[in-house]
C-alpha positions in Angstrom: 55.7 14.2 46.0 59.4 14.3 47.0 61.4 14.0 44.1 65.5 12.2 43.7 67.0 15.5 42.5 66.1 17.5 45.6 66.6 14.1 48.0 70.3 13.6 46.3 71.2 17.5 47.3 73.7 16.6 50.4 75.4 13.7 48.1 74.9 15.3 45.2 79.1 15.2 44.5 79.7 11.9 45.8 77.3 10.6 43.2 78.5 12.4 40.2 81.4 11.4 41.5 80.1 7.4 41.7 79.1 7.5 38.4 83.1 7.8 37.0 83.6 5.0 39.9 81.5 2.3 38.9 81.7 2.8 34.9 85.4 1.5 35.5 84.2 -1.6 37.1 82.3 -1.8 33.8 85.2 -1.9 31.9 86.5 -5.4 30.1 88.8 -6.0 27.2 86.2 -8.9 26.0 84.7 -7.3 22.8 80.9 -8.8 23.3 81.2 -8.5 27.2 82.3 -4.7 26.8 79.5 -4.0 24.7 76.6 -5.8 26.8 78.4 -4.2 30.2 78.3 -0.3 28.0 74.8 -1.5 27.2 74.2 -1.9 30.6 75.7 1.5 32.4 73.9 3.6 29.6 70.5 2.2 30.5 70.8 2.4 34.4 67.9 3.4 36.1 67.3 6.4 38.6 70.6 4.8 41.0 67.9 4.6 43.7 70.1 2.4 45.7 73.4 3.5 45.1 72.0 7.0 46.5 70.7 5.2 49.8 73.9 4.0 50.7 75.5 7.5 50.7 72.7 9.3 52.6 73.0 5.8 55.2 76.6 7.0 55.2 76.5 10.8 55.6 73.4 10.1 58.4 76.0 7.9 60.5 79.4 9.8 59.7 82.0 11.3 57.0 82.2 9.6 53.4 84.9 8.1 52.6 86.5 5.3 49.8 84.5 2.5 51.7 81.1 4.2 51.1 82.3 4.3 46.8 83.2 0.4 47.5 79.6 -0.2 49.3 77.6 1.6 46.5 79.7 -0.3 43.7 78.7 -3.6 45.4 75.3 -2.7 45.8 74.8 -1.3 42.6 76.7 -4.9 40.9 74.7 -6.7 42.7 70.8 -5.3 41.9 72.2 -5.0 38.3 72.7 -8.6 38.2 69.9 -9.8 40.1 67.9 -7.7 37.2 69.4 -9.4 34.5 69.4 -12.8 36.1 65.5 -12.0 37.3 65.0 -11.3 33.0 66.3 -14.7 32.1 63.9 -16.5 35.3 60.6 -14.2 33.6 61.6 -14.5 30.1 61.1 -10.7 30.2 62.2 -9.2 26.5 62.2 -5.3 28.1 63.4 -3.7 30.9 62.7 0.2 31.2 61.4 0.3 28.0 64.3 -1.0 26.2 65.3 -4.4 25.3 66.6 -7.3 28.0 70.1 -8.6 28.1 68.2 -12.1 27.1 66.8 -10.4 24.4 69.1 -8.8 22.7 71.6 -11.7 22.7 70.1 -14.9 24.8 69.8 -16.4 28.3 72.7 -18.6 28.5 74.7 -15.0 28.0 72.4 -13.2 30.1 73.2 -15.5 33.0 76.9 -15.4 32.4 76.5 -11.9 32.4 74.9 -11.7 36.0 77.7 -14.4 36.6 80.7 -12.0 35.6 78.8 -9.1 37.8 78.5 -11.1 41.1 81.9 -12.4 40.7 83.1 -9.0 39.6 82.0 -7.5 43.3 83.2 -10.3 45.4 86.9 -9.7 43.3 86.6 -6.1 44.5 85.7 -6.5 48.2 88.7 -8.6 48.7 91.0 -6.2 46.7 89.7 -3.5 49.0 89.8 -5.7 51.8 85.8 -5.0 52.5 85.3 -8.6 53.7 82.9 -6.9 56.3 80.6 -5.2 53.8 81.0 -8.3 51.5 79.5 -10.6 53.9 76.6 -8.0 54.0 76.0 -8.0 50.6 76.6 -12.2 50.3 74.3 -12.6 52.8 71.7 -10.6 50.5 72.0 -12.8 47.4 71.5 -15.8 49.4 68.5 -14.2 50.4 66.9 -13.1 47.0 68.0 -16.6 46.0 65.9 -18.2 48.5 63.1 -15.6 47.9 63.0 -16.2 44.5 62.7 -19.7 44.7 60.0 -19.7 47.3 57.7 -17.0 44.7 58.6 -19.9 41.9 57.3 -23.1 43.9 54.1 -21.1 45.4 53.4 -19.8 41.6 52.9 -23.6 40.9 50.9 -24.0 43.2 48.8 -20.7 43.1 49.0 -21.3 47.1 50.6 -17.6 48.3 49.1 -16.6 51.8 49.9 -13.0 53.0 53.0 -15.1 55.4 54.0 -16.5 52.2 54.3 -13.0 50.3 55.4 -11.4 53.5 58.6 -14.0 53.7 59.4 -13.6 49.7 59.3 -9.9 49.8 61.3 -9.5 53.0 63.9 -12.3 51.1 64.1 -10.4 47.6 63.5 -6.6 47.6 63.7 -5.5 51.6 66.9 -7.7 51.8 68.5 -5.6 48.5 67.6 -2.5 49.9 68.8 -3.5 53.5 71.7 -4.0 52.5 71.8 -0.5 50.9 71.7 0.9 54.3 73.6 -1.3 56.6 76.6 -1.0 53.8 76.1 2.6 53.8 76.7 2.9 57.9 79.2 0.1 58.1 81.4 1.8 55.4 81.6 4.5 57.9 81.1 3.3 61.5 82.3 -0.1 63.5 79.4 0.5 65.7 77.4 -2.7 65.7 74.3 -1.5 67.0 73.7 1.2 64.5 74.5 -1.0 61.3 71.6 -3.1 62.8 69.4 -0.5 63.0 70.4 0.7 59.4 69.6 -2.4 58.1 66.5 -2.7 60.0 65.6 1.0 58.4 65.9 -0.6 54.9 64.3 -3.7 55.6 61.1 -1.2 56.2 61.7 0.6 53.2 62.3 -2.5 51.1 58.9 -3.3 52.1 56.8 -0.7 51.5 58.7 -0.6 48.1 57.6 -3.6 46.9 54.4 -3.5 48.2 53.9 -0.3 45.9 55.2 -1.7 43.0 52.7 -4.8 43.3 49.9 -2.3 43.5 50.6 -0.4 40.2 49.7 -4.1 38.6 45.9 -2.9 39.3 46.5 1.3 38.7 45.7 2.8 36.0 48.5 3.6 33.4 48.9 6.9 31.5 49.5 5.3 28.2 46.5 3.4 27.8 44.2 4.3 30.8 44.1 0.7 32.1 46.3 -1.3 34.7 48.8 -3.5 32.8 48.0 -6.2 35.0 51.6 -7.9 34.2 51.8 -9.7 37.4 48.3 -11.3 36.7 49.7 -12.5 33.0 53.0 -13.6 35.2 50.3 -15.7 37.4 51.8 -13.5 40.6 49.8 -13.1 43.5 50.6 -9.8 45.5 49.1 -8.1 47.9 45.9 -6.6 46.6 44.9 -10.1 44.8 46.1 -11.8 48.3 43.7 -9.5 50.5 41.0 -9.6 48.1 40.8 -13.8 47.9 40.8 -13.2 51.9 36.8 -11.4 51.7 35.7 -12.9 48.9 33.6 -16.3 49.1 35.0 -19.9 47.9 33.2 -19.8 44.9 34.5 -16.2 44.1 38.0 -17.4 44.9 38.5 -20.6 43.3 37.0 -18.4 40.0 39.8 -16.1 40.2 42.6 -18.2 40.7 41.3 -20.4 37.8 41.6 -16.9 35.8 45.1 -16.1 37.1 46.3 -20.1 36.3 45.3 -20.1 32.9 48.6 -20.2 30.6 47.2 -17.9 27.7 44.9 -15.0 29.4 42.8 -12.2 27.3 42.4 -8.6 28.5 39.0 -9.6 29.4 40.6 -11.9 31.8 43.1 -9.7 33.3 40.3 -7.1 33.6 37.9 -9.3 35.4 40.8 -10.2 38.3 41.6 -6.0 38.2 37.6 -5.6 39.0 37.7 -8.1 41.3 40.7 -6.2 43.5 39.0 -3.1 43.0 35.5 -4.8 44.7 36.8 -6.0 47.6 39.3 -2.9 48.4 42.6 -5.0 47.5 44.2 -1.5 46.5 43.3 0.5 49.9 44.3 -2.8 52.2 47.3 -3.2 50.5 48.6 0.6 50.9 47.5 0.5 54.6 50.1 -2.1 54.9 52.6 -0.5 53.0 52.0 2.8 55.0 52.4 0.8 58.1 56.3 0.1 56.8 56.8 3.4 55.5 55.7 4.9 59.2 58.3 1.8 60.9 60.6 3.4 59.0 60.4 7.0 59.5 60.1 5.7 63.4 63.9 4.5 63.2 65.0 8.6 61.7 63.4 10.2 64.4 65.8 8.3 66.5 68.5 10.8 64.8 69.4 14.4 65.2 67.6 16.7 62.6 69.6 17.7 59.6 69.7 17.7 55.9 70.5 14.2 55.5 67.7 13.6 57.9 65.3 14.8 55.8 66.6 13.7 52.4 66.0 10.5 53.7 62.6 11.1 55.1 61.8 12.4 51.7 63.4 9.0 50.4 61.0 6.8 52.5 58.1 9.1 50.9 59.3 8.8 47.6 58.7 5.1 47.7 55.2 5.0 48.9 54.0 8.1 46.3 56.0 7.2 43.4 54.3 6.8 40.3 56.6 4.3 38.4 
């Protein structure tokens, strides 16, 4: 399996050189917001995103301020989405450690997001980015919506494959779109290609998501068993969504009783696990996410081989095989 050290290699500088970048946009002479925002940067994740932007950059032209200014957005904006998304889930960890929520409480956590969103739309007028800021607006309208649509069908315990399609494309692909249309448009004016950028992560976005749903019903290292969060969560993905498709309306209206109920055992969450695992929920859902990931290697080949090339071909990999 590809791995992010080896895919970061031609950008390697220009994200050491991010990390300095955005810590100062995580600077404030608040005492409590200075220490949430220091708790923040020291837990950030593997800067997936941040990392697509300049390989979407270097694949379309030379690196420059703008491309520092994209990933900055980019990187505000799935940070505060993550804290916002802790205070919709009442989620107490993230990445092992505790949420924002947690720690202090959800009328911080929200301000929290707030002061991040605000905090990127501040910059992209001082760096007069209006172009790449509409790009990044139009994303969190878009998770907005998404995430509203996953809460009213959750009620309802009514998600169709259209239905998950539509939320997916609206929360994660439009995120990780935006990763790559930033990326070419901080470099290039050249319509066309942003398009076809942001088509590229669209594709991505979608077979990334679609993994993550299936580790719900993979076993785990620690314990040997799926977690099965979504299933406690009462989200239908992709595996449980094919799986209700073959089974009989007996067998269905069974499992979604399972998945409603507020308070569920392990026996419970293992029974809706078997289930998947029965009707091949696991093996239809990868198909479909293979069938993004191979959309998206389509739109590369449409480019000139090279390192970058490759790095992100190893990218597109990386988010089908990954194992967390």
């Amino acid at each position: 399996m590809p791995d992010l050290r080896n895919i970061s290699r031609p950008v390697r500088e220009e994200m050491a050189r991010f990390e300095a970048y955005f810590g100062k946009t995580m600077e404030s002479e608040i005492p409590l917001l200075k220490i949430i925002l220091n708790y923040i940067f020291r837990r950030k994740g593997k800067q997936m995103r941040p990392l697509l932007v300049f390989l979407s950059a270097k694949l379309n032209g030379t690196i420059t301020e703008s491309t520092f200014v994209a990933a900055t957005f980019i990187e505000l904006l799935h940070t505060a989405s993550i804290v916002h998304d802790d205070v919709v889930d009442d989620s107490r960890e993230r990445r092992g450690a505790l949420s924002i929520n947690a720690l202090w409480n959800s009328k911080i956590a929200v301000l929290v997001g707030d002061y991040m969103l605000s905090k990127g739309l501040l910059i992209g007028i001082q760096k007069n980015s209006v172009d790449m800021l509409e790009i990044v607006s139009e994303a969190v309208q878009s998770m907005s919506k998404g995430e509203l649509l996953q809460l009213q069908k959750a009620r309802k315990l009514n998600i169709r494959e259209e239905d998950y399609f539509k939320i997916i494309s609206c929360k994660t692909a439009a995120l990780i779109a935006a990763c790559t249309a930033c990326g070419a448009r901080s470099v290039t004016d050249d319509l066309p290609t942003i398009q076809l950028m942001k088509e590229f992560g669209e594709q991505i976005g979608m077979a990334f998501q679609i993994r993550d749903d299936i580790f719900d019903y993979e076993s785990n290292g620690l314990t040997g068993k799926p977690n099965g969060n979504d299933i406690r969560e009462k989200k239908i993905t992709l595996p449980l969504i094919y799986s209700l498709e073959k089974s009989s309306r007996s067998e269905r209206k069974h499992i979604l009783n399972v998945v409603g109920r507020k308070h569920k055992s392990r026996a419970d969450i293992d029974e809706v696990i078997a289930f998947v695992r029965e009707y091949d929920g696991i093996e239809s859902a990868s198909r479909k996410m293979n069938y993004y990931r191979d959309q998206a290697l389509s739109i590369l080949d449409t480019y000139p081989e090279s390192e970058v090339r490759r790095s992100l071909r190893d990218f597109v990999y990386y988010t089908v095989s990954r194992d967390k």
